[in-house]
N, CA, C and O atoms as a GROMACS GRO file, in nm:
protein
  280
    1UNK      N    1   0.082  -0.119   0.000
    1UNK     CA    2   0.000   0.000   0.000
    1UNK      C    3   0.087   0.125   0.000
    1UNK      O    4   0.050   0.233  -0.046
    2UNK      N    5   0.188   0.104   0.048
    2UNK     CA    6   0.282   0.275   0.082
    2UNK      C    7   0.354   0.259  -0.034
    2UNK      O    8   0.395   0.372  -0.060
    3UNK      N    9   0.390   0.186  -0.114
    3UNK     CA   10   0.469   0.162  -0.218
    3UNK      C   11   0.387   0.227  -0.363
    3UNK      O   12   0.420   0.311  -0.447
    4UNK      N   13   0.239   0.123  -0.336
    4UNK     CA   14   0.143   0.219  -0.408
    4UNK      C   15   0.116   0.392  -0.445
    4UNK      O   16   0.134   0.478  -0.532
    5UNK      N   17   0.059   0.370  -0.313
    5UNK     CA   18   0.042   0.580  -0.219
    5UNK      C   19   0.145   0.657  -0.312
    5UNK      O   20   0.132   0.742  -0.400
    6UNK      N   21   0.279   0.576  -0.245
    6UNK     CA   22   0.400   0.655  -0.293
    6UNK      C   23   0.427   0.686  -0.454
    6UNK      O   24   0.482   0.794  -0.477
    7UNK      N   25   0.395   0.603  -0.563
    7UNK     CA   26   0.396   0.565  -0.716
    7UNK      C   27   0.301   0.678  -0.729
    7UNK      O   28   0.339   0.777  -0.792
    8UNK      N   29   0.157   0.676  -0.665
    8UNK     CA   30   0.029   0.763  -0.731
    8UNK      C   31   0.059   0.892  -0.657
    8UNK      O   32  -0.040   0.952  -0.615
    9UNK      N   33   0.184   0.946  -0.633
    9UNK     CA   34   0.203   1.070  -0.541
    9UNK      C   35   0.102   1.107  -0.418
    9UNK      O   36   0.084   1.223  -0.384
   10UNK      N   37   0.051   1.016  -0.366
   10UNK     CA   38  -0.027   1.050  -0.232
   10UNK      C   39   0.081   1.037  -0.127
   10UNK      O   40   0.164   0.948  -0.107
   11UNK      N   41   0.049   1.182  -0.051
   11UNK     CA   42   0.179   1.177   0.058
   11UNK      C   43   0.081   1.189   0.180
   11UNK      O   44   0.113   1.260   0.276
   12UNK      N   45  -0.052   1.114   0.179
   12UNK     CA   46  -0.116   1.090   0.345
   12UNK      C   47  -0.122   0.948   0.368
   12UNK      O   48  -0.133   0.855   0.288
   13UNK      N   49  -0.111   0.949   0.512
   13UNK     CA   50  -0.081   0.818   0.523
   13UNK      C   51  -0.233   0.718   0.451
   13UNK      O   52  -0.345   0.769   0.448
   14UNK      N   53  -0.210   0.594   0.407
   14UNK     CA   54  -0.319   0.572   0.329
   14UNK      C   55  -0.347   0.379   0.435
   14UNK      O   56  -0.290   0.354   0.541
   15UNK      N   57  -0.411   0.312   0.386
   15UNK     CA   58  -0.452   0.183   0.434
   15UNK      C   59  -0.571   0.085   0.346
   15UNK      O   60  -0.661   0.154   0.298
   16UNK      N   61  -0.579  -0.031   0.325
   16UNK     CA   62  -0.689  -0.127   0.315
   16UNK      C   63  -0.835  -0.052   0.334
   16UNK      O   64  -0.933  -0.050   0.259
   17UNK      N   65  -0.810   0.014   0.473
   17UNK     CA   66  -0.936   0.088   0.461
   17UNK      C   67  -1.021   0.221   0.393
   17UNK      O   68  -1.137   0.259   0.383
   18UNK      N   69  -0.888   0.266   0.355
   18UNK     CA   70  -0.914   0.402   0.296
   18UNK      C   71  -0.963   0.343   0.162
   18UNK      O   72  -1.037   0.426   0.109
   19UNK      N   73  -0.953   0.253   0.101
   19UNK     CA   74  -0.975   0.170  -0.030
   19UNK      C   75  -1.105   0.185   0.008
   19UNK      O   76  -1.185   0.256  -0.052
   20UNK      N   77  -1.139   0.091   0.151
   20UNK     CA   78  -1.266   0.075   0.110
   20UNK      C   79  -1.406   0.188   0.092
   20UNK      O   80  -1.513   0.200   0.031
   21UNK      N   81  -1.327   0.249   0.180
   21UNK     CA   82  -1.382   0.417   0.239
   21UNK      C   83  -1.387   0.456   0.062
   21UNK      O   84  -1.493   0.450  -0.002
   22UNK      N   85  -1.297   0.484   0.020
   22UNK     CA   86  -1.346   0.517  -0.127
   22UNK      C   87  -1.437   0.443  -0.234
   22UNK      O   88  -1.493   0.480  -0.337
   23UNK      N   89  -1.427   0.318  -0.164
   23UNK     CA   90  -1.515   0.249  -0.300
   23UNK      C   91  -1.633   0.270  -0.216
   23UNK      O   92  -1.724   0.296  -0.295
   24UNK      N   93  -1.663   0.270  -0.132
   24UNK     CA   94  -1.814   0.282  -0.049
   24UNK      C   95  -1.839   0.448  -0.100
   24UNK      O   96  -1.953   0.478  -0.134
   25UNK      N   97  -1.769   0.515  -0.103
   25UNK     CA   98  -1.822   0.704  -0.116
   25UNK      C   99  -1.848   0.711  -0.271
   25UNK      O  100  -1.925   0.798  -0.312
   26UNK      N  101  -1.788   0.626  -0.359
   26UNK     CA  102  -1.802   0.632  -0.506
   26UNK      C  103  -1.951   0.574  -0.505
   26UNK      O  104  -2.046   0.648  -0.532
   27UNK      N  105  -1.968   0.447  -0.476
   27UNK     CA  106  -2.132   0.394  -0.491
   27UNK      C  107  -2.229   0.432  -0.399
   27UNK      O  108  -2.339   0.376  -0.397
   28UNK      N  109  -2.202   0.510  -0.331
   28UNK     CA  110  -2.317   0.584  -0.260
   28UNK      C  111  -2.356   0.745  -0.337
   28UNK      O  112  -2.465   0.802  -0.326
   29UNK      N  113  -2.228   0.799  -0.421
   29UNK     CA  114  -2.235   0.912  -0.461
   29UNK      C  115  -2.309   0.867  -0.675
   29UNK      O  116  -2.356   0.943  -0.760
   30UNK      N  117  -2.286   0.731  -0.678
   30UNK     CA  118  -2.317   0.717  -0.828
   30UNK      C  119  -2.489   0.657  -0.773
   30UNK      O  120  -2.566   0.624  -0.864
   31UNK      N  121  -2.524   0.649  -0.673
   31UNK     CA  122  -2.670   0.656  -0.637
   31UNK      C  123  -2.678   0.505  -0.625
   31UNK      O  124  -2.781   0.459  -0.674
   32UNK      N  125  -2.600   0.422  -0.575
   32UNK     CA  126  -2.668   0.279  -0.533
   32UNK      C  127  -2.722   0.282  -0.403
   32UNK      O  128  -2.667   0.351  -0.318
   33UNK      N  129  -2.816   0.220  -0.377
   33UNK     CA  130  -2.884   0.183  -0.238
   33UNK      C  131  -2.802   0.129  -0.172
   33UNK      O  132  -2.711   0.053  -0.206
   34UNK      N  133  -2.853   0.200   0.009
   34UNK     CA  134  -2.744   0.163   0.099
   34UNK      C  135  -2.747   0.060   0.087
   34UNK      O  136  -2.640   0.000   0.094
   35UNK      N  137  -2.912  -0.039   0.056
   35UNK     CA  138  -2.885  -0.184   0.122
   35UNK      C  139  -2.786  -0.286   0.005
   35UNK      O  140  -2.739  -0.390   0.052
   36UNK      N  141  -2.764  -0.261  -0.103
   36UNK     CA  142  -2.711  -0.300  -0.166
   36UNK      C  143  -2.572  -0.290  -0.127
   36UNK      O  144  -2.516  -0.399  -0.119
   37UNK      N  145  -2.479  -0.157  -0.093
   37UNK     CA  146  -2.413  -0.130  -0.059
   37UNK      C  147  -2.327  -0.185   0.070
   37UNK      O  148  -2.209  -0.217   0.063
   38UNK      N  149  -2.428  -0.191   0.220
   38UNK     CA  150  -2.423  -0.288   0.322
   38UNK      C  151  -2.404  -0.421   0.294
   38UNK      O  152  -2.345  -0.486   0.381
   39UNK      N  153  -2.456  -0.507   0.145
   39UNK     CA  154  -2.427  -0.620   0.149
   39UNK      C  155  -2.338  -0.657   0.086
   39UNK      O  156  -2.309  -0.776   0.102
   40UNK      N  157  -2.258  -0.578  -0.010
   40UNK     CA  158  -2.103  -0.551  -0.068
   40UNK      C  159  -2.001  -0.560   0.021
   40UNK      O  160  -1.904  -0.635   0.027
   41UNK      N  161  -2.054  -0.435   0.114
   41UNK     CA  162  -1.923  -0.465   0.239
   41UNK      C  163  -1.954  -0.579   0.353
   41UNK      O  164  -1.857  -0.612   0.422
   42UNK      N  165  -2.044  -0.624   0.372
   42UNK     CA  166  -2.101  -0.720   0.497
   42UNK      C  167  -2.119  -0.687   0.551
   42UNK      O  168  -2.135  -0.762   0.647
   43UNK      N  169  -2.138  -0.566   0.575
   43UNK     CA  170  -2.189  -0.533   0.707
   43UNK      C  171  -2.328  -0.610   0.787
   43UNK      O  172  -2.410  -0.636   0.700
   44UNK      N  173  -2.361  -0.640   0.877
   44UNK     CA  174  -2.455  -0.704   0.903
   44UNK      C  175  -2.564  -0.592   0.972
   44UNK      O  176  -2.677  -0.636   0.992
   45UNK      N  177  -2.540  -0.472   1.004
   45UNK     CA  178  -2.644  -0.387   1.032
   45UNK      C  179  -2.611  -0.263   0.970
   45UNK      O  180  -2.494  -0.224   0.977
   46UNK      N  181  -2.713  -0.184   0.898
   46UNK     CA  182  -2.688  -0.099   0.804
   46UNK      C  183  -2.676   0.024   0.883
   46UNK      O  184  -2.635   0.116   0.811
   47UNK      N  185  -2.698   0.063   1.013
   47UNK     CA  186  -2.647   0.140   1.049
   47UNK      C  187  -2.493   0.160   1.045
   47UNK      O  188  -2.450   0.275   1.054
   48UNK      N  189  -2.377   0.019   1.027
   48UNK     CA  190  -2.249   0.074   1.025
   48UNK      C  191  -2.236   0.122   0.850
   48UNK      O  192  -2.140   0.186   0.810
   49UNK      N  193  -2.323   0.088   0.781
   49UNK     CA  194  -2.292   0.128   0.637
   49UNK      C  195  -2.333   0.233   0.652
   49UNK      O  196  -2.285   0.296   0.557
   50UNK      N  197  -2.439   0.354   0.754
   50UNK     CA  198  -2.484   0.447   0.738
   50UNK      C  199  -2.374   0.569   0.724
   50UNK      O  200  -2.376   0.670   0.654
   51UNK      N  201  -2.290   0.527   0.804
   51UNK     CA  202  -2.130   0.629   0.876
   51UNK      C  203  -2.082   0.632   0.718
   51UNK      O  204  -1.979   0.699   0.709
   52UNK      N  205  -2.117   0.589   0.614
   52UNK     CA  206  -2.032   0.655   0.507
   52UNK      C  207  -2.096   0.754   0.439
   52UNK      O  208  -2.038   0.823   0.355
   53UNK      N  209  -2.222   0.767   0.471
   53UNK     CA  210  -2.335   0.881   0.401
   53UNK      C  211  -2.305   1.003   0.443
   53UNK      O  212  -2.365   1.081   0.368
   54UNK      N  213  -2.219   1.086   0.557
   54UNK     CA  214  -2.150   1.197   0.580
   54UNK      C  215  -2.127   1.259   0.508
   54UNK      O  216  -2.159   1.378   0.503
   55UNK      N  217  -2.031   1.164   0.385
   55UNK     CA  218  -1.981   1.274   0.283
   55UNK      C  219  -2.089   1.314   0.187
   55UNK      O  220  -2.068   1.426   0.140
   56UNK      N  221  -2.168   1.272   0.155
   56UNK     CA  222  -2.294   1.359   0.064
   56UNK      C  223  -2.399   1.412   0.105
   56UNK      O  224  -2.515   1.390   0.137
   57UNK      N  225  -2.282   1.533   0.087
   57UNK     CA  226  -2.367   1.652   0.121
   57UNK      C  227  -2.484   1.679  -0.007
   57UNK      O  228  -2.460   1.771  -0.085
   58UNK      N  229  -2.561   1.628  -0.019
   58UNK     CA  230  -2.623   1.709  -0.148
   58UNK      C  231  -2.750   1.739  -0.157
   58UNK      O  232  -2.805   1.776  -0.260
   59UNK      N  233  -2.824   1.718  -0.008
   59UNK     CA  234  -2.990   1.761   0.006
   59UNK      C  235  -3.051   1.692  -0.076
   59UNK      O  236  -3.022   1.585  -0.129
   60UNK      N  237  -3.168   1.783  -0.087
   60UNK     CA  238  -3.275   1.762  -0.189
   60UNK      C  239  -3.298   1.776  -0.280
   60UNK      O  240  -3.403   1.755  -0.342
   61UNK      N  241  -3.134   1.846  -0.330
   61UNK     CA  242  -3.152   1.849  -0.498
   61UNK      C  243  -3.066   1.721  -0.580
   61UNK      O  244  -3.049   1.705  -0.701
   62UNK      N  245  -3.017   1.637  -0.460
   62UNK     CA  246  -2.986   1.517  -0.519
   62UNK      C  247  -3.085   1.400  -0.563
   62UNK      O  248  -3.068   1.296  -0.625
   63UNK      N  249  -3.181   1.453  -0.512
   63UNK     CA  250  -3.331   1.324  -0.537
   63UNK      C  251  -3.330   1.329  -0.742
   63UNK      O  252  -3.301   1.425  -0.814
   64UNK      N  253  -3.362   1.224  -0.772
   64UNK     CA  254  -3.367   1.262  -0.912
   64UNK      C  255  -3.481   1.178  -0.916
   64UNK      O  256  -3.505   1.078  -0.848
   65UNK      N  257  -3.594   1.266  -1.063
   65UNK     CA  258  -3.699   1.230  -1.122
   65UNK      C  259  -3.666   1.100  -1.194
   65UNK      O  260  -3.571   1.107  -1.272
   66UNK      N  261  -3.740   0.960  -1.178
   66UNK     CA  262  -3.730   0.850  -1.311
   66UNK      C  263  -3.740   0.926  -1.465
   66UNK      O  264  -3.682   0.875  -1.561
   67UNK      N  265  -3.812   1.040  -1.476
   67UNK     CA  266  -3.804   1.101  -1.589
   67UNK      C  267  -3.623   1.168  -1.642
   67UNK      O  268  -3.583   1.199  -1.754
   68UNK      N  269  -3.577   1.170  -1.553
   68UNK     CA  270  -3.450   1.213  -1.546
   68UNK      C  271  -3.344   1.137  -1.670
   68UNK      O  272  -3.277   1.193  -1.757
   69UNK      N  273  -3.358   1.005  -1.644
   69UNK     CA  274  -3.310   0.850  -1.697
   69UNK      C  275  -3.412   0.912  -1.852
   69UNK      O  276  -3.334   0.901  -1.947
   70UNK      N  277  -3.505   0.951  -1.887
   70UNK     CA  278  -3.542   0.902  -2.018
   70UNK      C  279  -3.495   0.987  -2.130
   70UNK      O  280  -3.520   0.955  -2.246
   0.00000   0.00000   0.00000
């Protein structure tokens, strides 16, 4: 992982988890359902999958119309 970090010029310390922390903030931000999401990572109660919803910030103008898609 630091060998990685180090190649892609990231100079914070990085981990296994920060991976996952990013792949969980990418599919919560491209609009998959938590519960889908909770069962990717295993979590077994979706309240610990909830702690990644922090970062989207985006209210109520993130709701999108099914008309949106046509």
């Amino acid at each position: 992982m630091k060998q990685a970090a180090s190649l892609a010029g990231i100079h914070k310390p990085i981990s296994c988890h920060t991976l996952q922390h990013s792949f969980t903030t990418h599919l919560l931000e491209e609009g998959y359902d938590i519960r889908t999401v909770q069962e990717l990572l295993g979590h077994k109660d979706v309240s610990t999958t909830m702690i990644y919803t922090h970062v989207l910030k985006k209210g109520g103008m993130a709701v999108r119309s099914p008309l949106d898609t046509v």
